[in-house]
C-alpha positions in Angstrom: 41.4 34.8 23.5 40.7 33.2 20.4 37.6 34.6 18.6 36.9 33.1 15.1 36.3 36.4 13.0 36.9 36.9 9.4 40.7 36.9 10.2 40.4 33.7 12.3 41.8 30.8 10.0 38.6 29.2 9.0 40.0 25.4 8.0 42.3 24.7 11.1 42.7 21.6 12.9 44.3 21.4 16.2 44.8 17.9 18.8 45.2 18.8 21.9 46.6 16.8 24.5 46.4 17.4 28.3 43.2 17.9 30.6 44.6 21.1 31.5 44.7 22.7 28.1 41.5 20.6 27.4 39.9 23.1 29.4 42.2 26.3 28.5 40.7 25.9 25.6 37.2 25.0 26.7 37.1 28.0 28.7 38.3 30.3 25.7 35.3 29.3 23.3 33.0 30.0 26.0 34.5 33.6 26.1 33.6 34.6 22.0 31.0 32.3 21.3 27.6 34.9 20.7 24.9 32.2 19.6 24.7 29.0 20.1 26.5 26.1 22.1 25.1 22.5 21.3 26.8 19.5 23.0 26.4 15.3 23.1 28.2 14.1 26.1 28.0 10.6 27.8 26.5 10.3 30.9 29.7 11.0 32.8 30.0 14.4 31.1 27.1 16.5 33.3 29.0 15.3 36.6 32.0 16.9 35.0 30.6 20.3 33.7 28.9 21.0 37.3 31.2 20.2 39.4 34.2 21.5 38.2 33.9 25.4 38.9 35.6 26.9 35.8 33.3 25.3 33.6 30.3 25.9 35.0 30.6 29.5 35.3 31.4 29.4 32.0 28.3 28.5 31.2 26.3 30.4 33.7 28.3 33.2 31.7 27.4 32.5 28.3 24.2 32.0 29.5 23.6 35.1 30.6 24.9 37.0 27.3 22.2 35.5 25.9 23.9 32.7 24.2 21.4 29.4 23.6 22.8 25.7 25.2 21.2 22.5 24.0 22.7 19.4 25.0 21.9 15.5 24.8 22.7 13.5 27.5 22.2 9.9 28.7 19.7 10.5 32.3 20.3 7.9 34.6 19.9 7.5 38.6 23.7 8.1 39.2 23.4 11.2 37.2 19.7 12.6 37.7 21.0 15.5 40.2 23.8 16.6 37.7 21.1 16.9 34.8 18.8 18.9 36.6 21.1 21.7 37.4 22.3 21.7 34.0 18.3 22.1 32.7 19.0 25.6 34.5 21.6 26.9 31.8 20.1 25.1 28.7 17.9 23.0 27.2 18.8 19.2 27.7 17.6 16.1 26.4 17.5 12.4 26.9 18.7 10.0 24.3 19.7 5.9 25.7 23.6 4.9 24.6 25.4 8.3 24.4 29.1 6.9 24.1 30.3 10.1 22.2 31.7 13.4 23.0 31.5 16.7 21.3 30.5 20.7 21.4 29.7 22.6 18.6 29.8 26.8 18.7 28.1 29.0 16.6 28.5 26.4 14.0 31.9 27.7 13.8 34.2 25.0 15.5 33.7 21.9 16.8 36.0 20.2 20.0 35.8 16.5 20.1 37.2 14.8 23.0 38.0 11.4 24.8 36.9 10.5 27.7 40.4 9.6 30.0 40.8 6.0 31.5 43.1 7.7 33.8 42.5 10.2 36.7 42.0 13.5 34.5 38.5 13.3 33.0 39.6 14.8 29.5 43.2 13.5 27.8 43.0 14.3 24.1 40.7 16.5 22.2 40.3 17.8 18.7 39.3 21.0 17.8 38.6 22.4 14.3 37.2 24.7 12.5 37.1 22.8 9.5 33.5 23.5 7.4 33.1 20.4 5.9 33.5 19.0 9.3 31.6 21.2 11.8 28.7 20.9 9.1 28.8 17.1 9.5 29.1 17.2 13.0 26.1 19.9 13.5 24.2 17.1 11.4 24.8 14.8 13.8 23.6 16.7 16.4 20.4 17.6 14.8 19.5 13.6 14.0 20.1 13.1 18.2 18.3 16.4 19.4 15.2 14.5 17.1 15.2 11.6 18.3 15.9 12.4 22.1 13.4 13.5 24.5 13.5 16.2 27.0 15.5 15.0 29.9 13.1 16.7 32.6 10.5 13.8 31.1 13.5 11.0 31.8 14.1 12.0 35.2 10.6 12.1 36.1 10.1 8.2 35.4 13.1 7.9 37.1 12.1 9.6 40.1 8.2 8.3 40.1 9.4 5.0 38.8 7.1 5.5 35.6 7.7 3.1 33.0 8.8 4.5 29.5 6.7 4.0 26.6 8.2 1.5 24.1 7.2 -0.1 21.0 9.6 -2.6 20.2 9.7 -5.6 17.4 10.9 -8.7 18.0 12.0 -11.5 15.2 13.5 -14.2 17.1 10.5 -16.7 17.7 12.0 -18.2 21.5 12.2 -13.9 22.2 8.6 -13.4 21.5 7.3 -17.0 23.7 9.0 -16.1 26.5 7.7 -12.6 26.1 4.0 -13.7 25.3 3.9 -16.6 28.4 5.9 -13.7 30.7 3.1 -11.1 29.6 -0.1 -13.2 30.5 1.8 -14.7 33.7 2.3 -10.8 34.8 -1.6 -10.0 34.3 -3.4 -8.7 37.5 -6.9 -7.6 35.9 -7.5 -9.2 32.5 -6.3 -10.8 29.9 -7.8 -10.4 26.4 -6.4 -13.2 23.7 -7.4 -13.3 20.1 -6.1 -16.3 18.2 -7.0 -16.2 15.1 -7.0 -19.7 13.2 -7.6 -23.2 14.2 -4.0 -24.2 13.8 -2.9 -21.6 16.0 -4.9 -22.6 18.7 -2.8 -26.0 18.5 0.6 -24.0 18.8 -1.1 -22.1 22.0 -1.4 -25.6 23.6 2.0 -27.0 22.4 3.7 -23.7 23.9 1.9 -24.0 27.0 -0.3 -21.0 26.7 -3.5 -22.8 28.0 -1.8 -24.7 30.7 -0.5 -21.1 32.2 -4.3 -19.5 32.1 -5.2 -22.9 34.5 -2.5 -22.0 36.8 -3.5 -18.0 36.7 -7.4 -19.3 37.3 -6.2 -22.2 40.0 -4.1 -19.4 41.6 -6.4 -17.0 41.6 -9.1 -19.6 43.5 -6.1 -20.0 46.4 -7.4 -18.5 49.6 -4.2 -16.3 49.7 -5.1 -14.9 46.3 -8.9 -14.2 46.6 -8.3 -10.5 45.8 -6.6 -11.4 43.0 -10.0 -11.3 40.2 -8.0 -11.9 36.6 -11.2 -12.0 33.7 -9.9 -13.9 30.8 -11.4 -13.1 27.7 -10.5 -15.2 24.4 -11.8 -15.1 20.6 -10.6 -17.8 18.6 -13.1 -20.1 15.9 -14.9 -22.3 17.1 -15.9 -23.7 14.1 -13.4 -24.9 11.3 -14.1 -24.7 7.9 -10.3 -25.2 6.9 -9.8 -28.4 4.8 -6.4 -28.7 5.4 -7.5 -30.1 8.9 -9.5 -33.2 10.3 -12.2 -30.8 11.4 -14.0 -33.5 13.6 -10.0 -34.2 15.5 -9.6 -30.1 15.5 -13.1 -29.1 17.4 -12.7 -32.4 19.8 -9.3 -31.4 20.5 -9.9 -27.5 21.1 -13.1 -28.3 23.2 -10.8 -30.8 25.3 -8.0 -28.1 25.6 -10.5 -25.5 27.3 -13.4 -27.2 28.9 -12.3 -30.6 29.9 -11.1 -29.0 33.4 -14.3 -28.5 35.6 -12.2 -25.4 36.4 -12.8 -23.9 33.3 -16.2 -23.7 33.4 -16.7 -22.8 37.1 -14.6 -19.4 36.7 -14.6 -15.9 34.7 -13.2 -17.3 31.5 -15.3 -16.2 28.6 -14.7 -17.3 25.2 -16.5 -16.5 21.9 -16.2 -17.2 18.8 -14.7 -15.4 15.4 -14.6 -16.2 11.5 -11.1 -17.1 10.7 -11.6 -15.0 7.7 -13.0 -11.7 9.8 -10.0 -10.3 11.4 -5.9 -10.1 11.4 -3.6 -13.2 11.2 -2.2 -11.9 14.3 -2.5 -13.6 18.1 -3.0 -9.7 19.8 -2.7 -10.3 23.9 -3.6 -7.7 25.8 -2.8 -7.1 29.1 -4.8 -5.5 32.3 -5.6 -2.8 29.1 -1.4 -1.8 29.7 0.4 -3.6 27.4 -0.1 -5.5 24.3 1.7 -8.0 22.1 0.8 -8.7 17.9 2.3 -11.8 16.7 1.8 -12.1 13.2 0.9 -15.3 11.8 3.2 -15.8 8.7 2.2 -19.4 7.8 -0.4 -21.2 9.7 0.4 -24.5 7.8 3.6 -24.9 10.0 3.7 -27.4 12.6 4.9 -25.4 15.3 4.6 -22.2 17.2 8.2 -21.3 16.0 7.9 -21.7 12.7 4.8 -20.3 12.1 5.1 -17.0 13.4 7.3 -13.5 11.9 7.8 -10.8 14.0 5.5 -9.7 16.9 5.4 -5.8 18.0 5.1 -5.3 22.0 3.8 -2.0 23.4 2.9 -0.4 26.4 2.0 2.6 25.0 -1.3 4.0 25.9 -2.7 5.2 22.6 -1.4 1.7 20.5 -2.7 -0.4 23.6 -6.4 0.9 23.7 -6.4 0.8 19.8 -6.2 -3.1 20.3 -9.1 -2.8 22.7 -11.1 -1.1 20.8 -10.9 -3.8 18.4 -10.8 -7.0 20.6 -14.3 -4.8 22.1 -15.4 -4.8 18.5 -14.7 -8.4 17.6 -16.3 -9.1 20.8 -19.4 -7.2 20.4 -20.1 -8.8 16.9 -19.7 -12.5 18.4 
C-alpha cells in the first residue's frame, strides 16, 4: 500500500505500463485516499469502471468511508446505463468531446492514462505526485466540472428525446441561409419574421425566403394538410424613405413580391409595417414561439444576402426565444 504521507516522496513521477499494473495501482490509491476523488474519462471509461469488478468495489469502498467522487463524463445512448449506476457512488456530469483521461486524489496525485487500441482497455499510464502538476491538472478539472452539466439532466433528453438548449453563432453566410430557409420550412404553428430595411427585403426574395412562405401557405391549403394552420406574421417598412433607393422601383417591387399571388391575400398572412429607424438591424425569425434566429445586418448597401449579413445567433432556448416575442409582440402592437 502506498499512502502519500509526510514520508511519501512528494515530486515523484512514475509510467506505468501494462493494464494489469494499471489497475494494481488503481486499486492502491483507492485504498489511502480520505477526501476526494475527481476524474474526466471519455465515454468509454464508465463501461470500464462498472463492469470490471475490482474497480467498482473500489469505489463502492471509498464511497462508503466517506470519501467524495466527482466525475465528467461524455453521456451518450451506448453509455446511458453505465452512467446511471455510476450517479450512485458520486456525483457525475455531462460535458460533449471528452477525449481525455485522468483521476486526481486528495489533490495529492494525479494518474493519467491512455486509452489501449488493443484488447486491454488501459496500456500506459502516468502517475505523479508532482505539485506543480496535480495543481494544473486539478485546474483543469475545475474549468470542466463548470462548464459541464449534471449527467442525470443528459440522460433524461436522451431518454425522453428532449432537445438540449443551445445558443450557437454562426459566421459563415451559406451556414446561416440554409439554417434560416431550414427554420421557416420546419414551422408547424407560426412564423414571426422581422426584416428590417428595404434592401433586406430584396435579399429575402433573392434567397428565396418569400417563394418558401408560398409553398408553406400552398401546402398548407392541400387537402392532405388541412390540419396543418401555419400564421405567418411579418414586420418589414412599407414605406421607404432611404435615398439610396428608387423608392417608387422599391414599394412596386415589395408590393409585387407579397401580394401579386391571389394566394397571398386569401390566407393568414399578416403583414404590418415598421420605421426602419425603430428597431434592430437584425432579420429575427421566430419559429412556432421554439426557436429563433438574429441575423445581423452589417451593411445593408451590399448587393446580396451574403455579403450583407455578419453573424446570426440561433436558439432554442426558452427564456432567449420568448424575449424575441415579446419584442416582435411589441413592434407589432405599435404598428
Amino acid at each position: 500500500m502506498v499512502y502519500p504521507n509526510d514520508d511519501y516522496e512528494s515530486n515523484k513521477t512514475e509510467v506505468l505500463h501494462g493494464n494489469d499494473i494499471i489497475i494494481k495501482r488503481t486499486l492502491e490509491t483507492f485504498s489511502w485516499v480520505k477526501k476526494e476523488m475527481d476524474a474526466v474519462i471519455d465515454s468509454e471509461g464508465p463501461a470500464k469502471y462498472v463492469l470490471y469488478e475490482p474497480i467498482w468495489s473500489g469505489l463502492v469502498s471509498v464511497t462508503k468511508r466517506g470519501v467524495k467522487i466527482r466525475g465528467v463524463t461524455e453521456v451518450t445512448p451506448d453509455n446511458i446505463s453505465y452512467c446511471k449506476k455510476m450517479t450512485k457512488v458520486g456525483e457525475l456530469r455531462h460535458l460533449d468531446g471528452i477525449r481525455t483521461n485522468f483521476g486526481i486524489a486528495d489533490g495529492k496525485q494525479i494518474l493519467l492514462h491512455g486509452v489501449s487500441q488493443e484488447k486491454d482497455p488501459l496500456s500506459q499510464a502516468i502517475l505523479t505526485s508532482v505539485k506543480g502538476l496535480v495543481e494544473a491538472q486539478q485546474y483543469m478539472f475545475e474549468n470542466l466540472w463548470n462548464k459541464a452539466i449534471p449527467a442525470i439532466q443528459k440522460i433524461r433528453e436522451i431518454e425522453e428525446g428532449i432537445k438540449p438548449d443551445i445558443i450557437e453563432t454562426i459566421t459563415d453566410p451559406a451556414k446561416i441561409q440554409n439554417l434560416y430557409l431550414n427554420l421557416l420550412r420546419s414551422a408547424s404553428k407560426e412564423i414571426m419574421l422581422i426584416i428590417p430595411t428595404a434592401n433586406t427585403m430584396n435579399h429575402q426574395d433573392d434567397v428565396g425566403v418569400f417563394a418558401l412562405l408560398k409553398e408553406i401557405i400552398q401546402d398548407k391549403h392541400n387537402i392532405k394538410n388541412k390540419n396543418k394552420n401555419i400564421d405567418i406574421k411579418i414586420l418589414a417598412p412599407l414605406q421607404i424613405n432611404d435615398n439610396h433607393y428608387n423608392i417608387h422601383h422599391q414599394q412596386q417591387k415589395e408590393h409585387n413580391i407579397l401580394m401579386s399571388s391571389s394566394l397571398f391575400s386569401s390566407v393568414p398572412l399578416q403583414y404590418r409595417n415598421i420605421e426602419t429607424d425603430s428597431t434592430t438591424k437584425s432579420i429575427i425569425a421566430i419559429i412556432d414561439k421554439k426557436e429563433s434566429l438574429v441575423i445581423e445586418i452589417k451593411d445593408d448597401a451590399k448587393d446580396t444576402f451574403a455579403d450583407s449579413v455578419g453573424f446570426a445567433t440561433y436558439s432554442n432556448s426558452r427564456a432567449t426565444v420568448l424575449s424575441y416575442v415579446s419584442i416582435f409582440e411589441s413592434f407589432w402592437k405599435q404598428s
